[in-house]
C-alpha positions as MATLAB code, in Angstrom:
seq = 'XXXXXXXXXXXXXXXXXXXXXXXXXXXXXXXXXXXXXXXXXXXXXXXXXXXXXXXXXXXXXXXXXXXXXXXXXXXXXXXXXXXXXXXXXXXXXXXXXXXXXXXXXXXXXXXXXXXXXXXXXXXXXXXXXXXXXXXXXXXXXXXXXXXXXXXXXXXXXXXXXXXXXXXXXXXXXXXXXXXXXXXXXXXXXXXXXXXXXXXXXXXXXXXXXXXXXXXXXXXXXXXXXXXXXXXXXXXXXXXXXXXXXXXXXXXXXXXXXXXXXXXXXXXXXXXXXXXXXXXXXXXXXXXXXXXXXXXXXXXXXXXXXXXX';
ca = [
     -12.157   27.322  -17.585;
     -10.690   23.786  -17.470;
      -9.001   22.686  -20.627;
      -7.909   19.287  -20.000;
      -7.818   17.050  -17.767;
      -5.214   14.142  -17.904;
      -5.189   10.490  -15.624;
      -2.185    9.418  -14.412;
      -0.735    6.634  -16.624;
      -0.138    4.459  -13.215;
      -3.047    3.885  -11.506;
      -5.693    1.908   -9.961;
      -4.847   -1.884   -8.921;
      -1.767   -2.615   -8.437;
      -1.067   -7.004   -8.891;
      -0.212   -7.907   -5.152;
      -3.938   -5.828   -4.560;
      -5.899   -7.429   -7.619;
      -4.770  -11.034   -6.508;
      -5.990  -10.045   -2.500;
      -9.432   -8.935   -4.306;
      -9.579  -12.348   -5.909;
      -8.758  -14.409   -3.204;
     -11.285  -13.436   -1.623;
     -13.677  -13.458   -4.189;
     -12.957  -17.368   -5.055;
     -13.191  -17.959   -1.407;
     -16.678  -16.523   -0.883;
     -17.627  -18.824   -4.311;
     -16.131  -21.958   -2.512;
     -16.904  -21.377    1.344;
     -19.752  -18.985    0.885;
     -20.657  -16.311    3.794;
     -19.666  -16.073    6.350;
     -16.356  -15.404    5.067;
     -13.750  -14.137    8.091;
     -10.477  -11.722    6.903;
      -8.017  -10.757    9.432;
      -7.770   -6.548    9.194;
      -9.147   -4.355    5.961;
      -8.050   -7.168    2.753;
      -6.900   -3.766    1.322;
      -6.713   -0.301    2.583;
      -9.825    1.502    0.762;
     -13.197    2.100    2.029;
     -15.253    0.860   -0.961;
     -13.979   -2.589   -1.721;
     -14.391   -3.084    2.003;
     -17.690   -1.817    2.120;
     -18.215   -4.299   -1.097;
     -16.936   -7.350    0.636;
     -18.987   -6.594    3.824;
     -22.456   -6.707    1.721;
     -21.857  -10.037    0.799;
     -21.310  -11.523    3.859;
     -17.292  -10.634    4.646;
     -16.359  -10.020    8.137;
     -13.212   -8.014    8.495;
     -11.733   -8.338   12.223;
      -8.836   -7.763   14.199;
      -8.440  -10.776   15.981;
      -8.231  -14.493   15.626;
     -10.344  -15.307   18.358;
     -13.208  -13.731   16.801;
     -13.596  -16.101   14.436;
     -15.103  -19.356   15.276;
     -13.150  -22.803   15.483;
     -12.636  -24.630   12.486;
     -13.528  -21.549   10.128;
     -12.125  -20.563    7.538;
     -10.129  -17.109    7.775;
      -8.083  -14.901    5.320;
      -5.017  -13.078    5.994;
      -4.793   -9.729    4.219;
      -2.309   -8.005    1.126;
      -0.189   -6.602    3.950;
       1.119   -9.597    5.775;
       0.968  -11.327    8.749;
       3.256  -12.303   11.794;
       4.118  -15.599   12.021;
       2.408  -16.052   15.718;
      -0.591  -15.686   14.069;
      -0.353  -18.594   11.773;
       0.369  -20.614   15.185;
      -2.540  -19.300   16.383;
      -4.623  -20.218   13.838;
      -3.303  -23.697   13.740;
      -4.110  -24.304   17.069;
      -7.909  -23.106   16.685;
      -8.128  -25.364   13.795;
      -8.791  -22.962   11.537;
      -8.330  -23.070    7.403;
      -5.377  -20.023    6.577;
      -5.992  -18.637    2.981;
      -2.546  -16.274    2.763;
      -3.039  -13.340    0.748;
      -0.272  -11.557    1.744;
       1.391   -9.888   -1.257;
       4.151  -12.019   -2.829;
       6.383   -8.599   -2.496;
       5.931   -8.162    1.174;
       6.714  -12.127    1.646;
      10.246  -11.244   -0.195;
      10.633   -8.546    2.687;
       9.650  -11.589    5.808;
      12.035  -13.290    4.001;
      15.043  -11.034    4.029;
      14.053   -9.936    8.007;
      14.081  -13.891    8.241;
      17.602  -13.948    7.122;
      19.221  -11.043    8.326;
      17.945  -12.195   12.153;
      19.591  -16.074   11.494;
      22.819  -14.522   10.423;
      21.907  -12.229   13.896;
      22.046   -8.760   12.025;
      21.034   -5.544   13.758;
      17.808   -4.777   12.051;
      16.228   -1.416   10.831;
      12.471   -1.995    9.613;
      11.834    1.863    7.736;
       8.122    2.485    7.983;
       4.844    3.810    9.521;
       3.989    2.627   13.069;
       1.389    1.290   13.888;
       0.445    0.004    9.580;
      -0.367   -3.546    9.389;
       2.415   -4.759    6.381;
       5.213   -3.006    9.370;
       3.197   -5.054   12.159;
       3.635   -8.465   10.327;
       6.847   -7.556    9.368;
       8.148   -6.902   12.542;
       6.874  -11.105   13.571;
       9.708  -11.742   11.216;
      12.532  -10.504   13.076;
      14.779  -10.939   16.113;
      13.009   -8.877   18.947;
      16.460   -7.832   19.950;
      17.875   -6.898   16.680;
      14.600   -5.026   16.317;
      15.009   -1.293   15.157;
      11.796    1.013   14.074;
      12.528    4.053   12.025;
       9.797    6.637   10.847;
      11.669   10.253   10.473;
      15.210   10.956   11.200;
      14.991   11.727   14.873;
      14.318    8.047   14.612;
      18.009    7.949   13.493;
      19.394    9.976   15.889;
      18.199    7.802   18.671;
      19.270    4.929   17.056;
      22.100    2.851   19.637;
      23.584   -0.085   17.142;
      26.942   -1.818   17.862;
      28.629   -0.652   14.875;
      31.481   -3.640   15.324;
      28.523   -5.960   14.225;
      26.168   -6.439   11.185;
      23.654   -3.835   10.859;
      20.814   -3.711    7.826;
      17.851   -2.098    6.770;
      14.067   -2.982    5.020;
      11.446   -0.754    4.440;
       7.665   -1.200    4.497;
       6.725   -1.725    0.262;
       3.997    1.013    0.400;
       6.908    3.947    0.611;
       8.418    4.546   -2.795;
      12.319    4.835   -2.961;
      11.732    9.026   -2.790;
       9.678    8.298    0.666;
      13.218    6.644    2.205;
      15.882    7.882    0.552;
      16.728   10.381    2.882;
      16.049    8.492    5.776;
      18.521    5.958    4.117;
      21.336    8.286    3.251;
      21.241    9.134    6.852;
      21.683    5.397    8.114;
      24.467    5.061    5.200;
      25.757    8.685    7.077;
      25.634    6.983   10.598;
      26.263    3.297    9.650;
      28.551    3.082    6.650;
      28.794   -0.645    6.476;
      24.578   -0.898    6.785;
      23.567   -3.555    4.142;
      20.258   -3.338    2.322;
      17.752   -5.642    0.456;
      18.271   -5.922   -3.336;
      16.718   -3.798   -5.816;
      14.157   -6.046   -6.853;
      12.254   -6.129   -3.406;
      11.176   -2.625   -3.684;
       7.280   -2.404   -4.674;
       6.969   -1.006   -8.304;
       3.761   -0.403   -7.779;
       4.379    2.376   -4.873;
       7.139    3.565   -7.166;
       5.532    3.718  -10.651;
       2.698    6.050   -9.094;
       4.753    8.097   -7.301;
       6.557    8.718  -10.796;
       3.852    9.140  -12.781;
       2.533   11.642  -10.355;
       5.223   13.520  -10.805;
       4.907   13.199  -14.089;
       1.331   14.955  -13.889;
       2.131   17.529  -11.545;
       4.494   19.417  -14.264;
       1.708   19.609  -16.396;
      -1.807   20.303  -13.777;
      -2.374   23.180  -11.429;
      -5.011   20.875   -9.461;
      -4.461   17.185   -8.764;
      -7.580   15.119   -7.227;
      -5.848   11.517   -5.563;
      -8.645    9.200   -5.372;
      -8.063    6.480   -1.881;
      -8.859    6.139    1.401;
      -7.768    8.207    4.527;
      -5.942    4.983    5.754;
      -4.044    4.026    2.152;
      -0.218    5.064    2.729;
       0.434    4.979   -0.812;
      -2.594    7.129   -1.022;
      -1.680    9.890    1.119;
       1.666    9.816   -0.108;
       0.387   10.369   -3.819;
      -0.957   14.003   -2.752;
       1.477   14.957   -0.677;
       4.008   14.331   -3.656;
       2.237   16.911   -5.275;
       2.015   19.212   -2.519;
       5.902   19.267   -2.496;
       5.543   20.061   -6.273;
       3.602   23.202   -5.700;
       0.466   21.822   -7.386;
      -2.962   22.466   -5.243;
      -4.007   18.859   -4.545;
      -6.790   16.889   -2.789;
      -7.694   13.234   -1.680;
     -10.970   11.672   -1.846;
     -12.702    8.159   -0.822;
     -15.250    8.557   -2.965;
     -17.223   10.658   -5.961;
     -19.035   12.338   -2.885;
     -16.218   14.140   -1.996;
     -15.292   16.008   -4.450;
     -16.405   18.957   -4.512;
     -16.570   21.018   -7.925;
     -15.318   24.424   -6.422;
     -11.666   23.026   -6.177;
     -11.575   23.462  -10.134;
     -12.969   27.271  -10.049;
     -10.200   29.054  -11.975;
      -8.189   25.900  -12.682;
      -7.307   24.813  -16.632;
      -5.422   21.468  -16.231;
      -6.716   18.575  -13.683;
      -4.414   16.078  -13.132;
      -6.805   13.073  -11.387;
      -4.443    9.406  -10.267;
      -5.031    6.631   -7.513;
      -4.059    4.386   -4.735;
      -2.800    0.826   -5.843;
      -6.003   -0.695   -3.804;
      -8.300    1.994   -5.652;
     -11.272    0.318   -7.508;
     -10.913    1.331  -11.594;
     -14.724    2.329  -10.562;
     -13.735    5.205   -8.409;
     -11.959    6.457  -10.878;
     -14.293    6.403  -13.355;
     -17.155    7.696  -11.672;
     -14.925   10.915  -10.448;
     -14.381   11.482  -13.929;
     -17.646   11.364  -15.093;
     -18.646   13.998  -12.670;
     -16.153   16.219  -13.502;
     -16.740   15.884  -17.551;
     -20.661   16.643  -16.727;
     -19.442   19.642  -14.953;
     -17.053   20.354  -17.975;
     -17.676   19.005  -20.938;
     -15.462   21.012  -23.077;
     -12.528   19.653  -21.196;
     -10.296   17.198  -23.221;
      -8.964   13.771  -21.630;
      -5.795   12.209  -21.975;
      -3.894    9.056  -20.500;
      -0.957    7.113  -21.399;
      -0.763    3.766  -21.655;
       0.377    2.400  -18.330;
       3.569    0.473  -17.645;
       2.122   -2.364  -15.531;
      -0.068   -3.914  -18.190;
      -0.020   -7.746  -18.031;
       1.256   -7.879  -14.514;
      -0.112  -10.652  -12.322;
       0.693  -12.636   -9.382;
      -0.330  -16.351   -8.799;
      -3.410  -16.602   -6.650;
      -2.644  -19.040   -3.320;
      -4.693  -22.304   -2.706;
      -7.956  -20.932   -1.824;
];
């Protein structure tokens, strides 16, 4: 029978995704529909499914969108071609690219004028490693994803070599992968500190947290959310059953049978809503089960909206 169920302090939201979300709600207010945004604002199903019912069209390329429109570039980032090309079609750039991935264009920025071998750590193919990759040097250009990555890596160890990651892996998704640069590269420089995304990190810590205390944990986000996907997978390694869903109709009440303590967190561009209505299910199912969340850490965080 299940006990308790706890949230994960961390969840939901994180400030680069809540600005992107209210970007584009301010623009649709001003420049009513249609409203164009270049690729998914944010990587979960129902707040694109949200923006598309009143009037949003998400697409992949700037030549869908009529001249002298006005367009939005999503929370991931975008390469700088694209800014050209949108200058050149006369069309009105509203930049919602999260202020922590604009710190990471701006170190790839810099490390390609002072002409330094570059390593960009991420998933290929994910739109915040795309626009990224505008930033720097094609021929200091280095894409790592797993350590065979690594191996194959040929830099000129007489010359400057560094490393950025994509800000949707958490320091435990690169730490290995950076120990082994360090291993192969001892003079590799990296970016400070203060450029990696606390949001990434805070959930995968308070996932952690959850997983010592839950034999089931349900991650609520989308099949295309890194952060997501990472969250269960975290607690996988952990030895605690775990499963992701998009939405309330996924979950399916049998993954509780014989369970006491459900552990239930989010994706950082997970609607509070989601959340919410998962839990709501679950307590109709079993009401005798007791909830419990701490307070989370990223209360009051918010990033300055762009001109809209």
């Amino acid at each position: 029978m299940l006990k308790k169920i706890t949230l994960a302090s961390t969840q939901g939201f994180c400030a680069g995704v809540a600005s992107a979300i209210e970007v584009v709600e301010k623009a649709l207010d001003k420049y009513g529909s249609p409203l164009y945004v270049r690729h998914e604002i944010v990587h979960n199903t129902s707040v694109i499914d949200d923006f598309e019912e009143k009037g949003v069209i998400f697409i992949e390329e700037l030549n869908e969108v009529p001249e002298n429109q006005t367009v939005i570039f999503s929370a991931h980032g975008t390469a700088p071609g694209e800014y050209n090309k949108a200058k050149t079609r006369g069309l009105k750039v509203i930049d919602a690219t999260c202020p922590l991935v604009s710190k990471i264009h701006r170190e790839a920025v810099r490390f390609s004028e002072r002409q330094v071998q570059t390593v960009l750590i991420g998933h290929r193919g994910h739109q915040e490693l795309i626009g990224t990759s505008g930033y720097v040097d094609h021929s200091l250009l280095n894409i790592v994803e797993d350590e065979s990555d690594i191996d194959a890596l040929e830099l000129d160890p007489s010359k400057a070599i560094g490393y950025l990651t994509q800000t949707t892996l958490s320091v435990d998704d690169t730490q290995v992968l950076i120990s082994k640069l360090r291993e192969k590269y001892p003079s590799i420089i990296g970016p400070p500190k203060a450029d990696i995304c606390y949001a990434t990190q805070n959930r995968q810590n308070s996932v952690k947290d959850i997983s010592e205390i839950c034999d089931v944990i349900i991650v609520c986000g989308s099949p295309t959310s890194s952060n997501s996907n990472r969250l269960k997978e975290t607690a996988q390694q952990l030895g605690v059953e775990s499963y992701i869903i998009d939405t309330v109709d996924e979950l399916d009440l049998s993954w509780l049978d014989g369970k006491t303590s459900l552990g239930i967190t989010s994706g950082a561009s997970v609607p509070k809503y989601i959340v919410d209505e998962v839990l709501a299910r679950i307590k109709d199912a079993h009401p005798q089960a007791a909830v419990h969340q701490d307070e989370t850490i990223e209360k009051g965080i918010k990033f300055p909206l762009p001109s809209v």
